[in-house]
Backbone as a chain_set.jsonl record, in Angstrom:
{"seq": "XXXXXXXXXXXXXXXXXXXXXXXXXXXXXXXXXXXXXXXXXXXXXXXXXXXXXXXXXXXXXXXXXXXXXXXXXXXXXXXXXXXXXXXXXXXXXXXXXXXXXXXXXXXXXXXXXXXXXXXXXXXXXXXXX", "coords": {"N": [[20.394, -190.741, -42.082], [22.689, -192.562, -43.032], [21.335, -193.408, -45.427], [21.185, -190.81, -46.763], [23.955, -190.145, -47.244], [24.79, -192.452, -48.807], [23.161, -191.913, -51.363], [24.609, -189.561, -51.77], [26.938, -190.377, -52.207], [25.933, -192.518, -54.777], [25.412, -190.428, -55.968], [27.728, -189.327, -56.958], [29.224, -190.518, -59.056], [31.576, -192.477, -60.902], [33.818, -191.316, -59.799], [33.823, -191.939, -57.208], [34.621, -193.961, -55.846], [37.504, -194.314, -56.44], [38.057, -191.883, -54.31], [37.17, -192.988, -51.996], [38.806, -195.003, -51.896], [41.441, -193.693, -51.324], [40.681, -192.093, -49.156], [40.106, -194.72, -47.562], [42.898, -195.018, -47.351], [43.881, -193.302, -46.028], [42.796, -192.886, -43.379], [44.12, -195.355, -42.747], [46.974, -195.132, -42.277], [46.563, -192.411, -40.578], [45.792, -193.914, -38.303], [47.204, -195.596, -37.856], [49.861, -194.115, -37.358], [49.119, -192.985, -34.853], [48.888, -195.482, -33.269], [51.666, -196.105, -33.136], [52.724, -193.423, -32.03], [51.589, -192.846, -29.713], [52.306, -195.782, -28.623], [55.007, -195.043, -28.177], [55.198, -192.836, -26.328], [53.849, -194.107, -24.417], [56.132, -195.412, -23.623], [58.538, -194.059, -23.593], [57.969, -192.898, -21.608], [57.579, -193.621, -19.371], [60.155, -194.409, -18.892], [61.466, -192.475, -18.73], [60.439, -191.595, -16.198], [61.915, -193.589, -14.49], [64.598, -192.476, -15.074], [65.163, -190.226, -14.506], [64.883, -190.267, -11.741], [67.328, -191.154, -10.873], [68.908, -189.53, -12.143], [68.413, -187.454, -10.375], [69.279, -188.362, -7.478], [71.835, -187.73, -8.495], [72.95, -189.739, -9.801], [75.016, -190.505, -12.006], [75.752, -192.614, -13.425], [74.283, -195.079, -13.062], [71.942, -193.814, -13.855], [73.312, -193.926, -16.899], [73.619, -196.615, -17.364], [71.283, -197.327, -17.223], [70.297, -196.246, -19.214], [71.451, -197.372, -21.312], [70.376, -199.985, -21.441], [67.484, -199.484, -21.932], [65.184, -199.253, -24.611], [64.07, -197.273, -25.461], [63.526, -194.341, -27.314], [64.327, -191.84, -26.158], [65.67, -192.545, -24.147], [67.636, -193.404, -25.699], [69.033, -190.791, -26.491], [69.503, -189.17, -24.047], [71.434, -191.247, -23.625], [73.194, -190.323, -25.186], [73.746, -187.745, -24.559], [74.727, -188.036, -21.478], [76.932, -189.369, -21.9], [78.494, -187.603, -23.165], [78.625, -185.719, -21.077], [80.556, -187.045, -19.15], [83.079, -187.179, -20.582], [82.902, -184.308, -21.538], [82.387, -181.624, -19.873], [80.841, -179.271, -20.979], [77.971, -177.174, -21.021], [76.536, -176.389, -23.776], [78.141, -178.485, -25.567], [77.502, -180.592, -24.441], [74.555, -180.091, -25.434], [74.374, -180.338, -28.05], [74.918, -182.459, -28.965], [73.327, -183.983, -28.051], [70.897, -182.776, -29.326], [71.628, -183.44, -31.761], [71.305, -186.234, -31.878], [68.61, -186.401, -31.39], [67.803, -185.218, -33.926], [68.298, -188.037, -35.727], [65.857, -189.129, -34.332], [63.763, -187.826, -35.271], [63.0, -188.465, -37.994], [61.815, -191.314, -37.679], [59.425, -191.043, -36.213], [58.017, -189.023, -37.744], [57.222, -190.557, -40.245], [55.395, -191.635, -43.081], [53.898, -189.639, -42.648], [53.684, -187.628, -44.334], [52.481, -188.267, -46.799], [49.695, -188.232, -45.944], [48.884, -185.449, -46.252], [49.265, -185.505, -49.568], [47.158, -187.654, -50.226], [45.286, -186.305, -49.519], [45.19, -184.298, -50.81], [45.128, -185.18, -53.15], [42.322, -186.472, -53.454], [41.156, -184.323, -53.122], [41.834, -183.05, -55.988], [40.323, -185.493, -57.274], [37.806, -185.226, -56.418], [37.005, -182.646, -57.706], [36.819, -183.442, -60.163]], "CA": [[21.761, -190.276, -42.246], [22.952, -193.254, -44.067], [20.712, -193.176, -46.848], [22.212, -189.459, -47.029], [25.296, -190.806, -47.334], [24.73, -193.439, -49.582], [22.546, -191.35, -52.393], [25.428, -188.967, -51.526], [27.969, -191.492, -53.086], [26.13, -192.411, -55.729], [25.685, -189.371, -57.242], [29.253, -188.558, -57.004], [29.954, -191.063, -60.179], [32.588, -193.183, -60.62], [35.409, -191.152, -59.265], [34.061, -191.664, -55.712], [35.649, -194.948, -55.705], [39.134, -193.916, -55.742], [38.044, -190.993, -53.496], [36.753, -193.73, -50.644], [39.952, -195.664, -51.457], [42.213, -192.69, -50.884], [39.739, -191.774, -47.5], [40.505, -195.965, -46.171], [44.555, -195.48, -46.993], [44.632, -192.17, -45.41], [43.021, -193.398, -42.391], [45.409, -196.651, -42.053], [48.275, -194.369, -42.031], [46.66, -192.22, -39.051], [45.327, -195.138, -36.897], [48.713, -196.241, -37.626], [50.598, -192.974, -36.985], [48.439, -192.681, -33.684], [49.108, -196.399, -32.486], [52.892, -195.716, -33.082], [53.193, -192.848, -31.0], [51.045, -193.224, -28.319], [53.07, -196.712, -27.706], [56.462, -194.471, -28.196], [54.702, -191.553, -25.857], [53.786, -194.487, -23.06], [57.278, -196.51, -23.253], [59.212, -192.865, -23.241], [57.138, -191.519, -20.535], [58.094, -194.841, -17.71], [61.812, -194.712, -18.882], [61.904, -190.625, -18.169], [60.36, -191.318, -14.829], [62.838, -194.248, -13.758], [66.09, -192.544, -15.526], [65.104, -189.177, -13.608], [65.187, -190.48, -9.921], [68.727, -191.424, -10.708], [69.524, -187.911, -12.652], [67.822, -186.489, -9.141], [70.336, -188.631, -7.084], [73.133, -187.475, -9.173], [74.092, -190.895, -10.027], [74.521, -190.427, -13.596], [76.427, -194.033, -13.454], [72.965, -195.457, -12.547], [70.743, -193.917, -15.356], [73.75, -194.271, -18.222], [73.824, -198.25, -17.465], [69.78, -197.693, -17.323], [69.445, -196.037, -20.06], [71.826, -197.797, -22.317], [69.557, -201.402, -21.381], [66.462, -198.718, -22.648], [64.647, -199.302, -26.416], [63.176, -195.972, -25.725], [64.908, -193.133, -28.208], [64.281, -190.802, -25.372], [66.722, -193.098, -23.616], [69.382, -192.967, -26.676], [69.5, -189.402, -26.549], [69.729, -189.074, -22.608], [72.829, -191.831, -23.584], [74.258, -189.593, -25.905], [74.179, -186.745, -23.272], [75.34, -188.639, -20.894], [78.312, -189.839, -22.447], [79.313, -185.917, -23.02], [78.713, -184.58, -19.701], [81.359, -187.494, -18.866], [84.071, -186.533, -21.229], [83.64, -182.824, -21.379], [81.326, -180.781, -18.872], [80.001, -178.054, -21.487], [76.542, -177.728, -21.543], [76.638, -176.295, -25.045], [78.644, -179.621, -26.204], [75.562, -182.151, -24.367], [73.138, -180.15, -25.922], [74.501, -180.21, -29.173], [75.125, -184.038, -29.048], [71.238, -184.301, -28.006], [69.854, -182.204, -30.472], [72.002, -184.371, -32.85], [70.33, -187.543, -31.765], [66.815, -185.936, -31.679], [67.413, -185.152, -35.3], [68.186, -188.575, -35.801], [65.056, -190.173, -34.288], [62.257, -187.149, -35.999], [62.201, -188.943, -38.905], [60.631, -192.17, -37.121], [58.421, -190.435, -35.639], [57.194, -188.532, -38.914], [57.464, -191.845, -41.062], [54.675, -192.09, -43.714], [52.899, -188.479, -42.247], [53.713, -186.627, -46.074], [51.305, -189.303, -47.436], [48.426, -187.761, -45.767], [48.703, -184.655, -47.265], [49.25, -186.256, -51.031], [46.339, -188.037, -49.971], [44.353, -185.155, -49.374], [44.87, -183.277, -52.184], [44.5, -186.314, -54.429], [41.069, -186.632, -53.248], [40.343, -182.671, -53.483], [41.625, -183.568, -57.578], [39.468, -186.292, -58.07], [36.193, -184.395, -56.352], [36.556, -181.762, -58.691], [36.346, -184.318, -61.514]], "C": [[22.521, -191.206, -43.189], [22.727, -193.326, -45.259], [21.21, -192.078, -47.478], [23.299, -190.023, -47.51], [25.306, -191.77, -48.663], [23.885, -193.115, -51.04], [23.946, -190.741, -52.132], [26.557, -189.403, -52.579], [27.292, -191.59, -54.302], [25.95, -192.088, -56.561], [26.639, -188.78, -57.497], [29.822, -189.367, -58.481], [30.938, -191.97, -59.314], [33.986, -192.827, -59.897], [35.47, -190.772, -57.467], [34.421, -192.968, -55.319], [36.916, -194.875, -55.344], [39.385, -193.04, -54.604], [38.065, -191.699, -52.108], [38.347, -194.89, -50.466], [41.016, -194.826, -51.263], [41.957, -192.496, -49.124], [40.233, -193.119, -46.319], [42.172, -195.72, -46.319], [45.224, -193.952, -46.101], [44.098, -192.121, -44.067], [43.87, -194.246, -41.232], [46.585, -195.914, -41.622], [47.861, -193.91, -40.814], [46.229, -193.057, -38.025], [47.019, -195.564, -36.977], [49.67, -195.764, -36.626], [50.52, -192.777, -35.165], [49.13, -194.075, -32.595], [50.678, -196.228, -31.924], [53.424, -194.83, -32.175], [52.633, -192.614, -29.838], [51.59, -194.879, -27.554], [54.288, -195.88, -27.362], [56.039, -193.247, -26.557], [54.888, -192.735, -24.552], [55.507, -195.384, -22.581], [58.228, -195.037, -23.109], [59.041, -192.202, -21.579], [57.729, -192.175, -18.723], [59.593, -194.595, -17.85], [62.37, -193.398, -18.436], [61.569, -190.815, -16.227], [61.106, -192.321, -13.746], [64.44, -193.495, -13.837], [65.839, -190.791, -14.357], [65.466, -189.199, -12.096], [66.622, -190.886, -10.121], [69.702, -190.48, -11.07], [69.24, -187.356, -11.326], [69.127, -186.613, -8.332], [71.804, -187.801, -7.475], [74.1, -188.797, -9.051], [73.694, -191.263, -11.409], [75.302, -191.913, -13.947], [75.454, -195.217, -13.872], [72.379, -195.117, -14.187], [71.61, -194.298, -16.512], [73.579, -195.891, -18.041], [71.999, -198.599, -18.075], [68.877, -197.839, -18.9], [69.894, -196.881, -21.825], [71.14, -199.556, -22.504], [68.042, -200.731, -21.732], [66.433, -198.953, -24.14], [64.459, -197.913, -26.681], [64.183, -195.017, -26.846], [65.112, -192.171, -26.98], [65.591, -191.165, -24.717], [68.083, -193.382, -23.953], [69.712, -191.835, -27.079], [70.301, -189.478, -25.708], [71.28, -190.054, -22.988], [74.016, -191.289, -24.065], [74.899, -188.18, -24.625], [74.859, -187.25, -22.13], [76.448, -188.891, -20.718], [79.275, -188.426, -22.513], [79.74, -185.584, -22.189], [80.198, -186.087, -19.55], [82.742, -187.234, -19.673], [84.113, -184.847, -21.101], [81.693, -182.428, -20.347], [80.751, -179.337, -19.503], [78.701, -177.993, -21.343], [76.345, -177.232, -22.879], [77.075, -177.511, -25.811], [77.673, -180.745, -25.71], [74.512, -181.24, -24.72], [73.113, -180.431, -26.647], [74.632, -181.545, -29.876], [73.825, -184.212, -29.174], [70.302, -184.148, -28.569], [70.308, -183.321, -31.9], [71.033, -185.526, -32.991], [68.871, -187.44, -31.834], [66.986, -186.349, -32.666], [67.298, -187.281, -35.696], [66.793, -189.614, -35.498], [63.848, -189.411, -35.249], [61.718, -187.932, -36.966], [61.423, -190.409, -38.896], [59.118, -191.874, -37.236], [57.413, -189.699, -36.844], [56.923, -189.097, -40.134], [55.898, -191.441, -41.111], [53.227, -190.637, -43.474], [53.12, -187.477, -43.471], [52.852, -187.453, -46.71], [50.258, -188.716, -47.12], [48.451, -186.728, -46.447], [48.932, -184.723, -49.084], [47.857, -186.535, -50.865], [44.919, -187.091, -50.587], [44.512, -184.483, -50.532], [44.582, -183.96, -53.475], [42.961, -186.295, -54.268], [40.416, -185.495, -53.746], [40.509, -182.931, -55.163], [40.082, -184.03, -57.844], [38.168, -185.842, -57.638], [35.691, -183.483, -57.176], [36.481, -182.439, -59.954], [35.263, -184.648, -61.386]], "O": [[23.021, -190.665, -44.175], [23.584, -193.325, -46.143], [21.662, -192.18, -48.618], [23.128, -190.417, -48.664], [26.136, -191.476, -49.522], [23.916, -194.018, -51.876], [24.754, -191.65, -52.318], [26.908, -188.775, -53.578], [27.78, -190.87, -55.173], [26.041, -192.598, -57.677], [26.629, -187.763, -58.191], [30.809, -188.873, -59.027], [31.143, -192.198, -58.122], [34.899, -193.571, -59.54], [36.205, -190.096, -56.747], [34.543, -193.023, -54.096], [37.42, -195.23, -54.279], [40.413, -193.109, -53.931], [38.742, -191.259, -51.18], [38.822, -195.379, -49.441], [41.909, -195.566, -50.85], [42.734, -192.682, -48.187], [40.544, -193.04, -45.131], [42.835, -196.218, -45.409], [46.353, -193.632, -45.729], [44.74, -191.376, -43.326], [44.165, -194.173, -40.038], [47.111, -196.184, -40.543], [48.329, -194.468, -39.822], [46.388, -192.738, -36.847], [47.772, -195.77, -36.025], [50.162, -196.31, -35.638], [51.454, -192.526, -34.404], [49.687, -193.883, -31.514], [50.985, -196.204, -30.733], [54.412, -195.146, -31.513], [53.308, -192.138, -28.925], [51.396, -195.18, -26.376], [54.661, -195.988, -26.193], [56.996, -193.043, -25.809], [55.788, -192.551, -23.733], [55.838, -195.804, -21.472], [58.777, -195.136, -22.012], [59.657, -191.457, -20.817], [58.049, -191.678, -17.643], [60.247, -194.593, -16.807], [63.465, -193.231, -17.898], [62.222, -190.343, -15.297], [61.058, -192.135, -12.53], [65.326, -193.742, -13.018], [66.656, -190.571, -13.463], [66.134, -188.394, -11.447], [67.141, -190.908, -9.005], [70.863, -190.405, -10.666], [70.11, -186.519, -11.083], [69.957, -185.707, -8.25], [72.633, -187.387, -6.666], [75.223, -188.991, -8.587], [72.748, -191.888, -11.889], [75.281, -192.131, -15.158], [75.684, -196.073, -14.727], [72.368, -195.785, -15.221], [71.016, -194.996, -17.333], [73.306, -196.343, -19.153], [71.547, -199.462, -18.828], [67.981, -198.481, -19.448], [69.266, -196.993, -22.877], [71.372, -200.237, -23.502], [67.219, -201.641, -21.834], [67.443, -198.878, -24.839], [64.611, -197.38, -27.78], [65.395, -195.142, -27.02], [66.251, -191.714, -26.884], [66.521, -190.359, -24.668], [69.117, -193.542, -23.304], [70.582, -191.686, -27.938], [71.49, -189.726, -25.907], [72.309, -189.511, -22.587], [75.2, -191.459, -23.773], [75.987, -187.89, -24.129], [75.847, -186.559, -21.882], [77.058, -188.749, -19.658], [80.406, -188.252, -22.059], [80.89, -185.162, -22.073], [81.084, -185.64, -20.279], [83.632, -187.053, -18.843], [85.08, -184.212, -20.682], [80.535, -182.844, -20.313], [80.304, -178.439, -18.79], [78.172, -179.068, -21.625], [75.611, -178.101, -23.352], [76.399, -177.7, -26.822], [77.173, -181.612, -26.426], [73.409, -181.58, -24.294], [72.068, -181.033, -26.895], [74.492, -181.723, -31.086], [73.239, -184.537, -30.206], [69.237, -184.764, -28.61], [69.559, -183.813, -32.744], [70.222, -185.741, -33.892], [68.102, -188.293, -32.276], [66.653, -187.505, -32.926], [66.177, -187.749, -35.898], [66.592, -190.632, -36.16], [63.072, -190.109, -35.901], [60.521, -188.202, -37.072], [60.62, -190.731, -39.772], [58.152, -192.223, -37.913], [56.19, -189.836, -36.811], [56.465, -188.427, -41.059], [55.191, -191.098, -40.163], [52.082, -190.634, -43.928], [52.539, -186.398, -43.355], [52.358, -186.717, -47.563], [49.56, -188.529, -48.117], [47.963, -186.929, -47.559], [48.641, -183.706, -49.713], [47.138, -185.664, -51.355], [44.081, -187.141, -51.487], [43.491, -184.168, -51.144], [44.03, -183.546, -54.494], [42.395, -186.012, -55.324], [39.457, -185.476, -54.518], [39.445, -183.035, -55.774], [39.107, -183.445, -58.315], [37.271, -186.03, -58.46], [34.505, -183.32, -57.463], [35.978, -181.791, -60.871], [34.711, -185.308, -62.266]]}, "num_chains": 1, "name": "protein.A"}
């Protein structure tokens, strides 16, 4: 299988060089991408299940203090909502706050994920060369 691999290469010429260095930077990005939100996924996931038993209670006093000593984003939404339902009691006006703050964190979360597809189609280029 190697040897496959390795005749494979180098009858591809010279432009399977850039192809294999395209292949390691479009990996780094998803090992990256992956490490990133699977820490964000496990530090979200404990702060939903402490700030909840205090939303259960109905001591929204409790989770806003909780959630405003929270890194999590999940937890600076929930602050933004929070803060609403205490000034006005719409639920149309805390969703609309919440969805706000979503928007605000997506592009974290999708940081450096338009690179892979560049990536990819750079590579499909240079194969057909």
């Amino acid at each position: 299988m190697v040897n496959t691999l390795i005749k494979f290469f180098q009858e591809g010429g010279i432009f399977m060089y850039p192809i294999l260095l395209l292949f390691a930077a479009g990996v780094a990005i998803a090992v990256e991408r992956w490490l990133f939100l699977t820490r964000e996924r496990m530090v979200s996931r404990s702060e939903w299940e402490r700030l909840m038993r205090h939303l259960y209670q109905g001591d929204f006093i409790m989770a806003l203090e909780q959630a405003r000593k929270s890194r999590a984003a999940l937890a600076n939404i929930l602050v933004l909502g929070l803060n609403r339902v205490q000034k006005n009691k719409s639920s149309q006006s805390v969703e609309k706050v919440m969805v706000q703050g979503l928007m605000e964190f997506v592009p974290r979360l999708e940081k450096r994920t338009h690179y892979l597809a560049t990536l990819a189609n750079l590579a499909t280029l240079l194969g057909l060369l």
